[in-house]
C-alpha positions in Angstrom: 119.7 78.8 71.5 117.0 77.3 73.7 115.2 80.0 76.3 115.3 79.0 79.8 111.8 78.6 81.4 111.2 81.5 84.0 110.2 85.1 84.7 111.8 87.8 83.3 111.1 91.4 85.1 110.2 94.2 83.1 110.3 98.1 83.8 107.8 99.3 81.0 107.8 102.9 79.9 105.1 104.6 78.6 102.8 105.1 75.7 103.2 101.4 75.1 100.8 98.2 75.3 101.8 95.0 77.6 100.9 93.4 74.7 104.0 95.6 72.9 106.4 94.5 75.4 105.5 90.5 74.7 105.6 91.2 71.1 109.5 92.3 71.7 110.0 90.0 74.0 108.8 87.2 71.7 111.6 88.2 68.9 114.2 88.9 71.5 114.0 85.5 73.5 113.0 83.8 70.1 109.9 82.0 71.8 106.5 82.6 71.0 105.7 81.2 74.5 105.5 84.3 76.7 102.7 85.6 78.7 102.2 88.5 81.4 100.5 89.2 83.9 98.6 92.0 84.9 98.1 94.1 82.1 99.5 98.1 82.7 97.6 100.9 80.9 99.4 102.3 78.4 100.2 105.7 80.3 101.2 103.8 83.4 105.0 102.7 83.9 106.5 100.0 85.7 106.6 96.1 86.7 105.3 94.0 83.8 105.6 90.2 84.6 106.6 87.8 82.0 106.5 84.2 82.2 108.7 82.1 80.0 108.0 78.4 78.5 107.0 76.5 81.7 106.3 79.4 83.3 103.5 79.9 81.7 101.9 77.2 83.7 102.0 79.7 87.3 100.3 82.8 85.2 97.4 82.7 87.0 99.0 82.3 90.3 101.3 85.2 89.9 98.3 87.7 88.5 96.2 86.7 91.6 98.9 88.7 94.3 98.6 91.9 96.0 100.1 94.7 93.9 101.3 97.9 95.1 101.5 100.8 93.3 102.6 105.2 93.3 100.1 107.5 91.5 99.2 110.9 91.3 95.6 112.3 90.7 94.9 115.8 89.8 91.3 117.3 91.5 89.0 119.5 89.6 88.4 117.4 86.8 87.2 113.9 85.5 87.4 112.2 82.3 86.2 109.6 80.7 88.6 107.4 81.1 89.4 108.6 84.7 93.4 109.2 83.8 95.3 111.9 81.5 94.1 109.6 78.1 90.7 110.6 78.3 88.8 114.0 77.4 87.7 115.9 80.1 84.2 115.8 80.6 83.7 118.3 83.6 85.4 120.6 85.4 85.1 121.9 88.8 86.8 124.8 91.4 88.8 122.7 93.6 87.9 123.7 97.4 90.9 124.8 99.8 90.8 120.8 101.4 92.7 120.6 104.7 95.1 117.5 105.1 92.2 115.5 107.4 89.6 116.2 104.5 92.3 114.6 102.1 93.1 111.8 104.8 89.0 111.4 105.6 88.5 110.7 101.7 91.2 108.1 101.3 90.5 106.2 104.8 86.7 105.4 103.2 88.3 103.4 100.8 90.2 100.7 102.8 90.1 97.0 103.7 87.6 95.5 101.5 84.8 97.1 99.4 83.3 96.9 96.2 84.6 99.0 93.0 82.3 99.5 89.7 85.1 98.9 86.9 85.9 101.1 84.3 84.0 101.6 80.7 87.9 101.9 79.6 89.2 98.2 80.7 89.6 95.1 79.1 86.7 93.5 81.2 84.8 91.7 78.7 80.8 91.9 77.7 79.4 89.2 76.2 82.8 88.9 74.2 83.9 92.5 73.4 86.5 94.1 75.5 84.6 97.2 77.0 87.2 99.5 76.0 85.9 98.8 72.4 82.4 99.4 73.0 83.7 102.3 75.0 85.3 103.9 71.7 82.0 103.4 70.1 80.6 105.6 73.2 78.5 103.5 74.3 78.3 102.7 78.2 76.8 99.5 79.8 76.2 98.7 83.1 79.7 97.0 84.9 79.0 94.5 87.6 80.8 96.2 91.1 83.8 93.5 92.0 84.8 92.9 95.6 88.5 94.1 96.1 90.4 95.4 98.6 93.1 98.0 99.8 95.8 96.5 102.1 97.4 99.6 102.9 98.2 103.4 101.4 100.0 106.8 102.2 99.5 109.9 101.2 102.7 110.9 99.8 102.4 114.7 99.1 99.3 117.2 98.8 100.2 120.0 96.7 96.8 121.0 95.6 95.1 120.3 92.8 97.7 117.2 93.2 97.8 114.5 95.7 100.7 111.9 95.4 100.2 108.5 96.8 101.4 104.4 97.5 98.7 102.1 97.3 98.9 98.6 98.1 95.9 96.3 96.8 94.3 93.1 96.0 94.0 91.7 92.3 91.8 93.5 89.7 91.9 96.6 91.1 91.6 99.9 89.3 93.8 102.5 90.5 92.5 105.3 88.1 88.6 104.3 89.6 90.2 104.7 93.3 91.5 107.9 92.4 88.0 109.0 90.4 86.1 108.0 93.1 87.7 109.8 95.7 87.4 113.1 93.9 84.1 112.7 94.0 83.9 112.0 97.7 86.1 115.4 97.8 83.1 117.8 95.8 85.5 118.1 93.1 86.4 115.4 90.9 89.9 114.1 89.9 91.7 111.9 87.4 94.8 110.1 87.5 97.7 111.8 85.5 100.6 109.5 86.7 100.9 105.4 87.6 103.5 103.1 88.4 103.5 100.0 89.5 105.8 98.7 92.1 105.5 95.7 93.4 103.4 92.8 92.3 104.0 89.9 95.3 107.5 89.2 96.4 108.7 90.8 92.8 110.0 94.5 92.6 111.7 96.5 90.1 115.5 95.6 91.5 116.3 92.7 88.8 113.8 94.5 86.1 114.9 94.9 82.8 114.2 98.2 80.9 112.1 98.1 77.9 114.8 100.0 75.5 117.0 96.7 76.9 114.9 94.3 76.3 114.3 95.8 72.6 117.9 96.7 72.0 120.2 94.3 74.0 122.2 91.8 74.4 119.8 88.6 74.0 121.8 86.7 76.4 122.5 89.1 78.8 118.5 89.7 79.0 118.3 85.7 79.3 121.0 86.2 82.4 118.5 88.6 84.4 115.6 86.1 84.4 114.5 84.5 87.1 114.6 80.2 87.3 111.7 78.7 88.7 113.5 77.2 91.3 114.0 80.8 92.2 110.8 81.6 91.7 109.4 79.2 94.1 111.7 80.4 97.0 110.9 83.7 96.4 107.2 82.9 97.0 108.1 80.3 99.6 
């Protein structure tokens, strides 16, 4: 059967690659031409774009929208990946913070600012992924990128735990937002928890699940993906 050309809505899970879910998807939908966009880490959960046949073609437009995403971070200690993969390279007591210090911290980072990425990313140096050199230990410096946070909440402080929405640009590193606030705090923190949302006008109400897309019906996966057409009035 011939795959439609569209975008087909996925609801990963964890402990698993974006690049596992187009693998799947590729011997699912019988069609080597999928891509995503927007690569999730593999702890983090959530909407994982795919773009079908044609669809390919408006990869780069869909990747460049505002994302919004919920996260928790746990203070009093960092790693060196700044999330719940990494080892814990310090520790720290984590001070009795009143809601406003909390609130003071997250308000620095709004609206537009720079962010140094992550030695953990797929970023490349002269060719090699960082996250490989990273593995090797080695650190190099990471040119700061301009991004921006459109909007965020503080969802629940239960301390050493903060919950929270964040709504941002393109290329931004949720796990690095939530680092560098524990440092503004005196304490340190790492994210232990990440899902993503929204990623433009697409949410996780037509999503498919990733047990469904490896399990399923193949057609009734082809019956949840978006046309173009719809596409294009969705972004319209």
């Amino acid at each position: 059967m011939e795959t439609p050309d569209g975008v087909l809505l996925i609801d990963k899970g964890q402990e698993m690659t974006s690049h596992d879910v187009v693998a799947v998807a590729r011997r699912t939908l019988q069609t080597k031409k999928i891509g995503h966009c927007g690569t999730l880490d593999p702890m983090a959960t959530g909407l994982l774009i795919l773009v079908i046949g044609k669809a390919t073609k408006i990869q780069d437009l869909l990747m460049s929208e505002d994302k919004e995403y919920q996260a928790t971070m746990k203070l009093g200690q960092t790693t060196n990946t700044q999330d719940a993969d990494g080892e814990i390279e310090e520790e720290k007591p984590v001070p009795a913070l009143s809601d406003e210090e909390v609130a003071a911290a997250f308000d620095k980072y709004r609206g537009d600012f720079y962010q140094t990425p992550p030695m953990v990313s797929a970023i490349k140096k002269d060719g090699v992924p960082l996250y490989k050199l990273a593995r090797k230990g080695q650190v190099v410096a990471r040119e700061p990128r301009f991004v921006t946070v459109l909007a965020h909440r503080i969802d629940r402080t239960e301390l050493p735990e903060i919950d929270f929405t964040v709504r941002t640009s393109k290329g931004f590193y949720v796990r690095t937002y939530a680092h560098d606030i524990g440092q503004d705090l005196g304490c340190g923190a790492h994210l232990t928890a990440l899902r993503r949302t929204r990623s433009g006008r697409f949410d996780l109400k037509r999503s498919v699940t990733f047990e469904e897309l490896k399990h399923g019906d193949p057609d009734e996966v082809r019956s949840k993906m978006l046309s173009l057409a719809e596409v294009s009035r969705l972004r319209g």
